[in-house]
C-alpha positions, 0 to 999 in steps of 0.5 A, a space after each residue: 342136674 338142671 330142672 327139667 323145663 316146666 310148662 307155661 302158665 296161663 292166665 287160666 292157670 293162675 285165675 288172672 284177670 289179664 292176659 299172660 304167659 308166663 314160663 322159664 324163659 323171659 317173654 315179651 308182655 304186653 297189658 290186656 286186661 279182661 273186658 268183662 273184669 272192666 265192665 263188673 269193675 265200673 259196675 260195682 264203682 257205680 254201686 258204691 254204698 257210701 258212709 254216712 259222715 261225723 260232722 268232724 274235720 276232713 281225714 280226721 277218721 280217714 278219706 272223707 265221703 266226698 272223696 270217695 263219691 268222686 272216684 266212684 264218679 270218675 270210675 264209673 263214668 270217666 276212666 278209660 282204662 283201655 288209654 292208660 293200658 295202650 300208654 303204659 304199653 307205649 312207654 314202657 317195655 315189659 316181660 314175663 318169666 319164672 323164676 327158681 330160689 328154692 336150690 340157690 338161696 339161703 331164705 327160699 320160697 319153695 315153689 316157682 315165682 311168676 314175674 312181671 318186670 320192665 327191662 329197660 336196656 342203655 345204648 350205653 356200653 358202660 351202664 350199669 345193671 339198676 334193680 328198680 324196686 317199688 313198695 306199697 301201695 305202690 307199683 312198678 308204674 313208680 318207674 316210668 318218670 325216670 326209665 328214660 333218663 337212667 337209659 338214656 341221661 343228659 350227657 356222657 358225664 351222667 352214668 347210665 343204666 339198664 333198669 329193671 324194675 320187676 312188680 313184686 308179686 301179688 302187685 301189678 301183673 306178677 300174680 300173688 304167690 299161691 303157698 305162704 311164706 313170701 316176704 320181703 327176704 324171699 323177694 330178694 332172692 327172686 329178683 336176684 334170681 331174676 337179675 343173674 339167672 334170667 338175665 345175665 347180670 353177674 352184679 348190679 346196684 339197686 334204688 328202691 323206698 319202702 318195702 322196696 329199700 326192705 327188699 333191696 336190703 335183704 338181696 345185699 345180705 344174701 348176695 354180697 357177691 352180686 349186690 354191688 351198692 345201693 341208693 335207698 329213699 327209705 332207710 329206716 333205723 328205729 330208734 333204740 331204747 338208749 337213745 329213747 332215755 337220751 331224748 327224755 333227759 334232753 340230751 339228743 341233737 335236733 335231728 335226733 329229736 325230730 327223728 324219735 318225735 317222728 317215729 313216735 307219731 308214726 307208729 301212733 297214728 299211721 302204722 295201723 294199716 300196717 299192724 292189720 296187713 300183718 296179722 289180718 291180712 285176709 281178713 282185709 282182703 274180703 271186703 277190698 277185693 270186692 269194692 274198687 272204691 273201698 280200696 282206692 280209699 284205703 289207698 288214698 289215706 295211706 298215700 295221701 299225705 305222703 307227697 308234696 302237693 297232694 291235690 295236684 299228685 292223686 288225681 282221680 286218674 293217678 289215684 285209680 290208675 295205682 289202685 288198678 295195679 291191686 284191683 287187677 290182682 287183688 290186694 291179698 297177695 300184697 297185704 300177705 307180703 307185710 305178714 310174712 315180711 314180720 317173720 323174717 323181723 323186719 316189721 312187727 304190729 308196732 312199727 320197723 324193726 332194726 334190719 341187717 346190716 349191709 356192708 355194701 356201700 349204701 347212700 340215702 335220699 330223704 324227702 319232707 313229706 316221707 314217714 322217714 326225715 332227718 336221720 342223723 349220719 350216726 343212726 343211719 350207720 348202724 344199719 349198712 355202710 352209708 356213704 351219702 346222705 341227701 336231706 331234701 326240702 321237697 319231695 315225699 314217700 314217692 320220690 320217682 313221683 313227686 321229686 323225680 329229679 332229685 332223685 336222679 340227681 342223687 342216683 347219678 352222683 352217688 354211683 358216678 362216684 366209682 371208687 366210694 359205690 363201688 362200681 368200679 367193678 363194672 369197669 374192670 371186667 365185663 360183668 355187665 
């Protein structure tokens, strides 16, 4: 017998700072933000207590005082906010709803999860279901650089899709979830729920990067009947101790090399933030939820290297603009999510784990400036079912940002290719 229908939740329900409805039916969203929220947020960026600098190169021990005396500047002085919300809300269509995993999938979360999702619909009678996931510190603004073209491409012979790319909660406007537990497996279960009990897609394809591609990965174990293929821009596979002896006795390709070169210096010198979301999470939290410009620095040093051209991508507009979609919430609920992502294996103190195997056709896109480059076809096949693999030479973590049009590019090819993604089944029957 079928749940009886609960009753909407409010902003009041949830201690929001924007207003929503959210309930077991998909309802139009529209970003409002609390006036007096944005009036204590430009406040306490006007407040900033600043530290004192070493006389040390810049970034050497993270975001250098400067750095954060601008963004305290711009924010407090500059920022409209109210412009970013009316064109977010202009471009970008938006919903709300709740969603149910407890009774359907093999990894649930055992309370309802409020959503806040982008459902973009093609004119196109022959797209193609796309589940659109971001990672962090990113947000479901990732998708606006390309909604546009996966609904509507250039010509008949690019595939088009119905996008719907959700904010995974405790991001952008789906509130944090309020019982522990929700990691990167349980988000795949909601945004399936999402996809086939809310929305009607019987099968569909994801695109997502960092703990999006964890996510879409998960989905694609536990759903193989719905999960179709994917394109991952984050297709991380750690090398194993085998392969560690091989590169100390210099017996690994260039591409080998590079790659364990690389993942060395990550979990060294980059996984720290990674390391304290696992296990401190709250902890973190105190001090990020009551200073805006102490967490758009520790957003700024995750993100800041991550794309070509850095000076010209964050912005004191972007830069706040992103941070605002982790003010708005608080950033708890997303530093929660790496703690409960380590229990399901997928990440540990000390870097990315081996994640399931997915036997769904998979294509992988990398770009220079990610943490991730170079992975030989041998490695990348010991995860999933790789059919391409795009090695780029621009382009970084963000792909939909910085490399929007590769990234397109490699979308459209791979699920162009009916018989090698698999969507084929798309055309077979009415599935969509």
């Amino acid at each position: 017998m079928a749940d009886p229908p609960r009753r909407p939740l409010s902003e009041r329900d949830l201690n929001l700072n924007f207003k929503a409805t959210f309930s077991d039916e998909v309802l139009p969203f529209t970003i409002s933000v609390s006036e007096d929220f944005l009036g204590l947020t430009r406040l306490k960026a006007s407040l900033t207590r600043f530290v004192d600098d070493q006389d040390q190169p810049d970034h050497e021990d993270g975001p250098p005082r400067r750095s954060a005396e601008a963004i305290a500047k711009y924010w407090s002085e500059s920022y409209d906010w109210r412009r970013v919300e009316a064109s977010l809300n202009g471009r970008l269509k938006q919903f709300t709803t709740i969603v149910h995993t407890a009774q359907t999938a093999l990894h649930p979360y055992p309370e309802p999860v409020p959503l806040h999702f982008v459902h973009h619909r093609s004119p196109r009678a022959d797209a193609i279901p796309l589940l659109f996931v971001h990672g962090w510190p990113g947000s479901f603004v990732e998708v606006l650089d390309v909604v546009e073209r996966l609904t509507n491409p250039p010509s008949a012979s690019h595939c088009a899709f119905h996008v719907v790319a959700p904010s995974i909660p405790g991001y952008g406007f789906s509130p944090a979830p309020r019982a522990p537990g929700f990691g990167y497996r349980q988000a795949g279960a909601t945004f399936h729920a999402l996809m086939t009990a809310r929305l009607g897609y019987g099968r569909y394809v994801f695109q997502g990067g960092d703990a999006g591609d964890f996510i879409n990965r998960y989905a694609a174990v536990d759903f193989p009947r719905s999960v179709v293929s994917g394109l991952s821009n984050f297709w991380v596979v750690p090398p194993s101790p085998a392969d560690v002896e091989r590169h100390a006795r210099r017996e690994t390709s260039d591409d080998e090399a590079y790659l364990i070169e690389l993942y060395r210096r990550f979990t060294s010198q980059a996984w720290a933030y990674g390391h304290l979301h696992q296990t401190r999470p709250l902890r973190l939290a105190v001090g990020l939820t009551d200073s805006p410009v102490g967490l758009a620095m520790w957003i700024y040093d995750a993100v800041r290297t991550g794309v070509d051209r850095p000076d010209d991508i964050w912005t004191p507009e972007r830069l706040i603009t992103w941070t605002m979609m982790h003010w708005v919430n608080g950033p708890y609920g997303a530093f929660g999510l790496y703690k409960n992502g380590a229990k399901d294996g997928a990440i540990s103190p000390i870097g990315i784990n081996m994640l399931p195997y997915v036997h769904q056709p998979v294509a992988i896109s990398e770009f220079p400036y990610d943490l991730w480059y170079r992975t030989p076809l041998e490695w990348a096949r010991r995860c999933g079912n790789v059919k391409y693999r795009t090695v780029h030479d621009r382009g970084g973590h963000f792909a939909s940002l910085d490399a929007p049009d590769l990234l397109l590019e490699d979308i459209w090819r791979f699920f162009g290719d009916r018989e090698v993604s698999g969507t084929k089944v798309f055309f077979e029957n009415d599935t969509n």
